[in-house]
C-alpha positions, 0 to 999 in steps of 0.5 A: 522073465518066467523061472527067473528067481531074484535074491535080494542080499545085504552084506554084513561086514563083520567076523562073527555072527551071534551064535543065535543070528539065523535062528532069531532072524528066522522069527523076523523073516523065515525066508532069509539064509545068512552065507559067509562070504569073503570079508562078512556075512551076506543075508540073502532071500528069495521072497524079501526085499533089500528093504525088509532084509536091512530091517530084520538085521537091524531089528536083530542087533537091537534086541541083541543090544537090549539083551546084553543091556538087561543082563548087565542091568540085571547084574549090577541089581544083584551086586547091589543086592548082594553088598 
């Protein structure tokens, strides 16, 4: 069907988004916008698969986890040093 777009969507069910969300998925896949829907967030795009949408998302939640596990890290070298 010409002048039919498809938007593919994943639902995140969660309150709040990682005040970086948008602009660190924009560095995995520029095509995705994130939306508030009731009850979460929905991760839509025009050009990206379901696929490769659930892939950004969760490439993003695992470095957001690899950074707070290095800032702890980092803080408890310090500590240490610091004693």
């Amino acid at each position: 069907m010409q002048g039919e777009v498809r938007v593919a969507e994943f639902w995140i069910d969660i309150v709040d988004l990682p005040e970086m969300a948008q602009h660190r998925l924009a560095t995995i896949d520029p095509s995705i916008a994130i939306e508030r829907v009731d009850g979460g967030f929905a991760l839509r795009s025009e050009t990206s698969t379901r696929e490769r949408i659930e892939d950004a998302w969760l490439c993003f939640m695992t470095n957001e986890r690899l950074l707070r596990a290095n800032a702890e890290a980092r803080r408890l070298v310090l500590a240490e040093l610091l004693s």
